[in-house]
C-alpha positions, 0 to 999 in steps of 0.5 A: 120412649126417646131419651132427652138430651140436652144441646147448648149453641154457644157463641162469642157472638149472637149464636144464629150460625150455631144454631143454624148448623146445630138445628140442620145436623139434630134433625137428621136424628128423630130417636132422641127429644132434644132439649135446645137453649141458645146462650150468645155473647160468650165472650169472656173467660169468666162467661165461658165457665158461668155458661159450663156450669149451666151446661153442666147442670142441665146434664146432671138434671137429664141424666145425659151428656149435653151436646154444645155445637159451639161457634167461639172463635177464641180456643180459651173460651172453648177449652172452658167451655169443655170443662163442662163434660158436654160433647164439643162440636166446633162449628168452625174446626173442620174448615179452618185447616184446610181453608188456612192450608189452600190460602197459605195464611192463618185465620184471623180470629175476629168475633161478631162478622158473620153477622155483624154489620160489616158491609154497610152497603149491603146492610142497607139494602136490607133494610130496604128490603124489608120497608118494602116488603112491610109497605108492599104487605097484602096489598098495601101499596101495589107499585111494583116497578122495584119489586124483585118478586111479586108473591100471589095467592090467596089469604093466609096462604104463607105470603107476608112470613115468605117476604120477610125472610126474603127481605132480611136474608137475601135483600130481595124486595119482596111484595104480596099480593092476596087474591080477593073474591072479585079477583077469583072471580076471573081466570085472569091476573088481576090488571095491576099484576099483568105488567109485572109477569115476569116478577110473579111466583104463586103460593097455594095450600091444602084447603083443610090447613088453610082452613085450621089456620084461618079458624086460629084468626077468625074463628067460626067466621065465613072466612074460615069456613072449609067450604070457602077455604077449598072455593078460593083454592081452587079457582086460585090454582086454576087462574095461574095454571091458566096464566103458567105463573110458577107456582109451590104449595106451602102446605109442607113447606118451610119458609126457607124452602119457599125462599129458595125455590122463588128465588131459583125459579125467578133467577134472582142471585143474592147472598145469604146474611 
């Protein structure tokens, strides 16, 4: 039986970069059941020890010490914070140090900037990244002269969530096109892809989960049916294996894997948000 640990990201500001880490570092644990909670906006002395005393508490309720990986740029708040008997993990400390002995300057302890909106350029292109993705979502509008990347494949096979994260995370303008029964019906791209090759990035599934997310949708519908699910699949991998469109199966796959992969494979260079 795995024992229940408690683990709190604690942030002066909206606590995704704890979270983030803190997430990455607990999964290479799989012999403890960890209980998470976010607790952003940690800003103040008084919040720092209304937040150590909830950390506190969820440690006597486990019975185990609870695990903080922390992200406030203030040492005030973390010493409070520590008041609560947690394991501190500093997500900036083992960083500042040396980065302030290479640049020869102390750090400036600023809240809110990883992602806050600093940049307004590229906080824009955000935002109309993701209009694209929304109005270019399954189809919807198919005029991909601005399209960074063009996502195909059939129905419910990863495509909208993919462009999403593509859109809110990197600014890349991401459409998705679904493949319909008369485009299986070809081994061909559909005409409206085939000005847009380069562009073009597949997604297939394994039938059988394909099948159990279709049946969450429409349930008991021909659409959910396996048999269809595993006819569309396959005459889908076939046409672009025919055409060498890249293609990555999503069946294990998470959506920033996916990302990543697209973008490394279609060359498309742009910072993380």
């Amino acid at each position: 039986m795995s024992t229940v640990r408690p683990v709190f990201y604690v942030s002066d500001g909206t606590g995704i970069t704890a979270e983030t880490i803190g997430h990455s570092l607990l999964t290479q644990f799989a012999g403890t059941d960890f209980r998470t909670d976010r607790i952003p906006f940690v800003d103040t002395v008084e919040k720092a020890g209304e937040a150590a005393a909830r950390i506190r508490a969820a440690g006597d309720a486990t019975g185990s010490r609870p695990i903080v990986v922390n992200s406030c740029v203030d040492a005030a708040l973390t010493a409070r914070l520590a008041e609560s008997g947690a394991l501190m993990l500093d997500v900036f400390a083992p960083f500042i140090e040396p980065l302030e002995r290479e640049l020869g300057e102390q750090r400036q302890s600023r809240v809110g900037h990883a992602h806050g909106m600093v940049d307004f350029e590229t906080y824009h292109r955000r935002i109309n990244a993701m209009n694209f993705a929304l109005t270019h979502d399954d189809g919807i509008a198919t005029n991909y002269d601005e399209a960074d990347v063009i996502l195909v494949a059939v129905s419910r096979a990863g495509k909208t969530p993919t462009c999403i994260y593509l859109a809110l995370h990197h600014g890349v303008k991401a459409a998705n096109y679904p493949l319909t029964d008369e485009d299986l019906e070809h081994d061909r791209l559909p005409p409206r892809l085939r000005p847009h090759r380069a562009k073009l990035f597949g997604l297939t599934i394994d039938p059988i989960r394909l099948q159990q997310i279709r049946q969450e949708r429409r349930a008991n519908s021909r659409y959910a049916q396996l048999e269809t699910c595993k006819r569309e699949v396959v005459a889908a991998e076939a046409m672009l294996r025919a055409e060498r469109i890249p293609t990555l199966s999503t069946t294990h796959t998470s959506i920033e894997e996916i990302a990543g992969k697209v973008m490394t494979t279609l060359g498309i260079q742009r910072e993380m948000f």
